[in-house]
C-alpha positions as CSV (number, residue, x, y, z in Angstrom):
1,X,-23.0,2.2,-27.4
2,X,-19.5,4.4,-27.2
3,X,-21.9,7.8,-28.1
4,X,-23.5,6.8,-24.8
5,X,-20.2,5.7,-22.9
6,X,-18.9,9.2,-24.5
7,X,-22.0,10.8,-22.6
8,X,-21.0,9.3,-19.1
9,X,-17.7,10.3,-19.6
10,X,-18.4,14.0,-19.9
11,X,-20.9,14.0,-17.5
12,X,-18.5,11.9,-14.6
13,X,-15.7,15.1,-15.6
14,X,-18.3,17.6,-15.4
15,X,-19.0,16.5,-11.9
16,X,-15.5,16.4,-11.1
17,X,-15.0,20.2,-12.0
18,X,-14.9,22.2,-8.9
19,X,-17.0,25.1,-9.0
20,X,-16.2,28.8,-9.0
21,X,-15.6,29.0,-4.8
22,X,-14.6,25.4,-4.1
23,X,-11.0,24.3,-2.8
24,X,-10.6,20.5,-2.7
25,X,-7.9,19.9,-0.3
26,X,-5.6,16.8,0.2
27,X,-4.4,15.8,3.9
28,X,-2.6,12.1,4.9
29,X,-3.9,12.1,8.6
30,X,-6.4,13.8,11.3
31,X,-3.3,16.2,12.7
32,X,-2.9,17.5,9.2
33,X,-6.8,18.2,8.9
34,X,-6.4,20.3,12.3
35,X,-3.7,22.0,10.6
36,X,-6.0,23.6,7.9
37,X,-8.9,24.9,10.6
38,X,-7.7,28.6,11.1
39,X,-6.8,28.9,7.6
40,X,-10.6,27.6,6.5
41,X,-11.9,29.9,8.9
42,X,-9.9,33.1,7.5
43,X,-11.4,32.0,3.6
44,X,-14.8,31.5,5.1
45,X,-15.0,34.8,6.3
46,X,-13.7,36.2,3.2
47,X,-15.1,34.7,0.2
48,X,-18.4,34.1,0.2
49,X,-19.8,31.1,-1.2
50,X,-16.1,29.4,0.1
51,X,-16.7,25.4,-0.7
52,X,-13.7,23.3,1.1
53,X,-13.7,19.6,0.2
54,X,-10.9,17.9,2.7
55,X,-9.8,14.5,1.3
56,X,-7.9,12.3,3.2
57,X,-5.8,9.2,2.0
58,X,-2.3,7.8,1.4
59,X,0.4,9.9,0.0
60,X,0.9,7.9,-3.4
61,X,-3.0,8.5,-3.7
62,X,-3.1,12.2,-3.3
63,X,-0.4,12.7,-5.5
64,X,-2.0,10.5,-7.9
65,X,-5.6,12.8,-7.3
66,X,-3.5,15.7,-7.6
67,X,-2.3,15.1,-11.2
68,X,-5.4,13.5,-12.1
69,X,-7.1,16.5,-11.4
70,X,-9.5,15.7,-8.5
71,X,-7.3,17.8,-5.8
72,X,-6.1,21.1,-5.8
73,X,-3.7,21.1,-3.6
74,X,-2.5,18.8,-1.1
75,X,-0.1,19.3,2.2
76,X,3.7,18.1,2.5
77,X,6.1,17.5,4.2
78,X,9.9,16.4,3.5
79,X,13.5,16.9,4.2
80,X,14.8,20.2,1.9
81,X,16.6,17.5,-0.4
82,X,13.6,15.9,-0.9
83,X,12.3,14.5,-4.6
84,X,12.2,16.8,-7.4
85,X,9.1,18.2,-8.4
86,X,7.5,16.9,-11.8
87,X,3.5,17.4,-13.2
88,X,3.1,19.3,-10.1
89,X,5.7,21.3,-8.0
90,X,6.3,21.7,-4.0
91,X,5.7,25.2,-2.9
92,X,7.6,25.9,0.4
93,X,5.7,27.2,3.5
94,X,7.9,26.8,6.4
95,X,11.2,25.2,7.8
96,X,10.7,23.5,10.8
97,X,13.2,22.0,13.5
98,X,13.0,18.1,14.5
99,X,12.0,18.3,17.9
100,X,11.5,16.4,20.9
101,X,7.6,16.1,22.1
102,X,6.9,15.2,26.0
103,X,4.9,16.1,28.7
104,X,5.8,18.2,31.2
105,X,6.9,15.5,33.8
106,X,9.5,14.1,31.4
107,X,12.6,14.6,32.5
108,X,14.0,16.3,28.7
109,X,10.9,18.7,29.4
110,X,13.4,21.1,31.1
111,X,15.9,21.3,28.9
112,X,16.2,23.9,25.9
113,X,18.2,21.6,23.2
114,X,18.6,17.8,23.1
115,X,21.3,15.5,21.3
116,X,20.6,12.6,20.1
117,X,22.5,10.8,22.5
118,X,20.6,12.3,25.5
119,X,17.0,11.0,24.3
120,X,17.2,7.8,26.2
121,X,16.8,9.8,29.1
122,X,13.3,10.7,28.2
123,X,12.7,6.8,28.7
124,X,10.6,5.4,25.7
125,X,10.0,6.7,22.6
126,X,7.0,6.1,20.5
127,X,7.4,6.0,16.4
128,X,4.6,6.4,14.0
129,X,4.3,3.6,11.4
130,X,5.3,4.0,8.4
131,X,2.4,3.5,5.9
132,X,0.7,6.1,7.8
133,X,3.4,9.2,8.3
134,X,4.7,11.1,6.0
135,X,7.9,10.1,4.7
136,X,9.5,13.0,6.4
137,X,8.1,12.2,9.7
138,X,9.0,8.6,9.8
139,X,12.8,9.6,8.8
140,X,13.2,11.6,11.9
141,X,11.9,9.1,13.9
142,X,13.8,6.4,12.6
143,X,16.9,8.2,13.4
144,X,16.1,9.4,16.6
145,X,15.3,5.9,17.4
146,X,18.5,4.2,16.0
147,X,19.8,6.5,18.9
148,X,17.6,4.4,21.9
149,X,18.2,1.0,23.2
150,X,15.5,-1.4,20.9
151,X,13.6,-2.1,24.3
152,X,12.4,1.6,24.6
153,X,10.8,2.2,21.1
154,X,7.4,1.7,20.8
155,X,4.9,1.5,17.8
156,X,2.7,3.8,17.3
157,X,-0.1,3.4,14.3
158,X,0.2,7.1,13.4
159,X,1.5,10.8,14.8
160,X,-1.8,11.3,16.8
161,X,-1.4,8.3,18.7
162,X,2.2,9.3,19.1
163,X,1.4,12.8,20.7
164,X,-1.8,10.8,22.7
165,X,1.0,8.8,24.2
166,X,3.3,11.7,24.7
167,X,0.2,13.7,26.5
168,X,-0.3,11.3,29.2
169,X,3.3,10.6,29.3
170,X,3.5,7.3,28.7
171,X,6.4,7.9,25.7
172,X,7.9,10.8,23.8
173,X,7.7,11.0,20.4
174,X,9.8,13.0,17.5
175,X,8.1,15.1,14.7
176,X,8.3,18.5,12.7
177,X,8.1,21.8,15.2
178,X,5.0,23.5,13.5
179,X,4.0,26.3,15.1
180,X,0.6,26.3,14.8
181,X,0.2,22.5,15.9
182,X,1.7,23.0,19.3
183,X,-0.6,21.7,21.8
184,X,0.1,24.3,25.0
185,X,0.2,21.5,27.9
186,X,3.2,19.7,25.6
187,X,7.0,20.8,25.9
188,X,8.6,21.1,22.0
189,X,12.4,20.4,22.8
190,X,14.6,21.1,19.4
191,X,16.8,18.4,18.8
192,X,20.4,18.3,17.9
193,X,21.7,15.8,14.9
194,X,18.3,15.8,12.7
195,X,17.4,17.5,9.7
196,X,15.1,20.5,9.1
197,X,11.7,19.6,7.6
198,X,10.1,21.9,5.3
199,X,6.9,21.8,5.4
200,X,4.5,23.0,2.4
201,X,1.9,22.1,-0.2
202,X,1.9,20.5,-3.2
203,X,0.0,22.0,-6.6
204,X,-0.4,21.3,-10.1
205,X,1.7,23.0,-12.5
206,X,0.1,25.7,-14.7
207,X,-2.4,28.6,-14.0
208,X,-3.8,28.4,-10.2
209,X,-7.6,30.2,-9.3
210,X,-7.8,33.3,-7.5
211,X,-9.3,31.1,-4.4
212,X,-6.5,28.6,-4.6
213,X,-3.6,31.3,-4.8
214,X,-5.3,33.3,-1.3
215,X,-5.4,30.1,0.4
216,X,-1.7,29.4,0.2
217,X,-0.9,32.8,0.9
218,X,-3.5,32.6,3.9
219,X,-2.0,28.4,5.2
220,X,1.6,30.1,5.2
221,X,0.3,32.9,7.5
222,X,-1.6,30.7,9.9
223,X,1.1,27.8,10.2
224,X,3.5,30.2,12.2
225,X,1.1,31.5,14.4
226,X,1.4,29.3,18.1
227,X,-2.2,28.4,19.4
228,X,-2.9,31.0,22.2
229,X,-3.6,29.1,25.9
230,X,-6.9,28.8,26.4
């Protein structure tokens, strides 16, 4: 009986193992899966054979895949004084500005900066919920919103439902200024008062593959290009 449970165990880690080409990828949400499609495009065309696996889940999960060896590498963001890193370590991509996201009728849409105190001009203000935004994320929000009269905060169940609401200009919402997730119809107003994010990915310690290391060099190219207008 264990020589046979011994058996399944090897072959359950064998299957496990990714193979030569393939990059198993964590993401928390939808907008963080859009974030990877230029940068999956670039390693398609460049390695052949290129096998991405997207997983998508909590944050205390990935992590958890991560050091357990069924992710690679998973995307991150957090405030610069963030946790210190331990099995695996934070690799640093990009510093982004808290900004102000409305639609082009909102009247904050015209300006170039916004305090904090000005927001409640922009009417309401809709807030991802916690368990399903990064931490980051949902610490911007929550101080933009300690800024706004309780009335004009609304709950939103995560950043995409957020930026739907901020589209058809129902609400404005707060988040990271990533370049390449700027939607062109959308005005991205940098706001006085909140922190930078840093925004990056998250890998094991140790040796890296070849595929994995031209991936992150790849994601940090492609996350400060702006989408062209189409």
């Amino acid at each position: 009986m264990g020589a046979r449970r011994s058996g399944q165990v090897r072959r359950l880690k064998h299957r496990q193992q990714p193979r030569a080409h393939q990059l198993r990828i964590g993401v928390h949400d939808g907008l963080e899966a859009q974030m990877l499609s230029s940068s999956l495009r670039r390693m398609n065309e460049e390695h052949e054979g290129f096998d991405p696996v997207v997983r998508m889940a909590p944050f205390g999960a990935l992590r958890s895949m991560l050091e357990n060896g069924l992710v690679d590498v998973l995307l991150e963001s957090r405030d610069p004084h963030g946790e210190p890193d331990g099995a695996s370590v934070f690799r640093r991509m990009l510093d982004c500005p808290s900004v102000c996201v409305c639609s082009p009728e909102n009247p904050l849409a015209g300006r170039d900066r916004v305090g904090l105190d000005e927001l409640a001009d922009g009417g309401r203000l809709a807030v991802g919920d916690p368990h399903h935004c990064a931490a980051a994320t949902v610490e911007i929000q929550r101080a933009a919103a300690s800024h706004m009269p309780p009335e004009r905060v609304m709950m939103a169940y995560n950043i995409e439902v957020a930026l739907a609401l901020a589209s058809a200009g129902v609400a404005f919402t707060v988040q990271a200024g990533i370049p390449a997730m700027e939607v062109p119809l959308l005005r991205y107003i940098p706001i006085e008062g909140l922190p930078v994010v840093t925004l990056g990915v998250r890998v094991r310690r140790g040796r890296r593959t070849a595929v994995l290391d031209h991936f992150l060099e790849v994601l940090a190219e492609q996350l400060r290009r702006t989408p062209e207008l189409r």
